[in-house]
N, C-alpha and C positions, 0 to 999 in steps of 0.2 A: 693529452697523452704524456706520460712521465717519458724521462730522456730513457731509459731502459726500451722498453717499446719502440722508442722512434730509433734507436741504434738496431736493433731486430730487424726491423721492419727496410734500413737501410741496407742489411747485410744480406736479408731477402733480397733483394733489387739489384743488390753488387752480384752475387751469386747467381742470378739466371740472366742476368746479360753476360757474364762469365761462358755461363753454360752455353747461350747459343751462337757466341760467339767458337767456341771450342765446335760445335755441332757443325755450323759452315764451315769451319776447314776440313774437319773430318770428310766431310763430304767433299769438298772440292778437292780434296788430295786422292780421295777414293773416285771420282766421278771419273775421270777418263780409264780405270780397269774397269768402270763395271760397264761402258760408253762400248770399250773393245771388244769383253764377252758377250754381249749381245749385238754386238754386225755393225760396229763405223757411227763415224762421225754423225752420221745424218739422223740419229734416231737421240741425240745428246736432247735434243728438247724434250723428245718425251720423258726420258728420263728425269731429266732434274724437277719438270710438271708434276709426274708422279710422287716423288719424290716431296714435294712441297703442297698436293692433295692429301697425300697421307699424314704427312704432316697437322696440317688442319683440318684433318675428319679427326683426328686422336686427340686433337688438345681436349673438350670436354670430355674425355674421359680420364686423361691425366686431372684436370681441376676437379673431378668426383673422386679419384682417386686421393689427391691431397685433401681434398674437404672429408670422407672419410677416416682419413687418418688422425688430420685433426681431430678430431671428437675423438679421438679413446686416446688417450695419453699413454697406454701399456704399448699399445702398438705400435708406437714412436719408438719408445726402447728397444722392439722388436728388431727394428730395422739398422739398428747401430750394431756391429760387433762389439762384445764387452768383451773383457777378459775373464776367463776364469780363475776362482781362488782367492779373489781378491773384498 
């Protein structure tokens, strides 16, 4: 692999341990409002279960989704806001 590739391929790796690092706080800062709207402490486990179920029934569908993408290279551009006029 040329260094171009393996600096990518690092910045993948850097960027979604970013991401789910970002994703547990989010959640853990949100878990005790969503803990109280649905009736006390005692139901916190099912919650974060859920929570980390849904989780992992969705990831092959997130990796179809990026394997789809990959393959058309227009639709990558899709996904970035450009600027207009430029």
């Amino acid at each position: 692999m040329d260094d171009g590739r393996k600096r990518r391929a690092l910045y993948g790796v850097m960027l979604s341990v970013f991401l789910a690092a970002m994703e547990s706080t989010v959640v853990a800062t949100a878990m005790p409002t969503v803990v109280a709207s649905l009736g006390g402490l005692h139901i916190y486990s099912w919650v974060f279960s859920g929570f980390l179920l849904t989780s992992t029934v969705t990831m092959p569908l997130w990796g179809r989704v990026a394997r789809d993408r990959a393959a058309d290279p227009a639709g990558q551009d899709r996904s970035i806001p450009q600027p207009k006029g430029e």
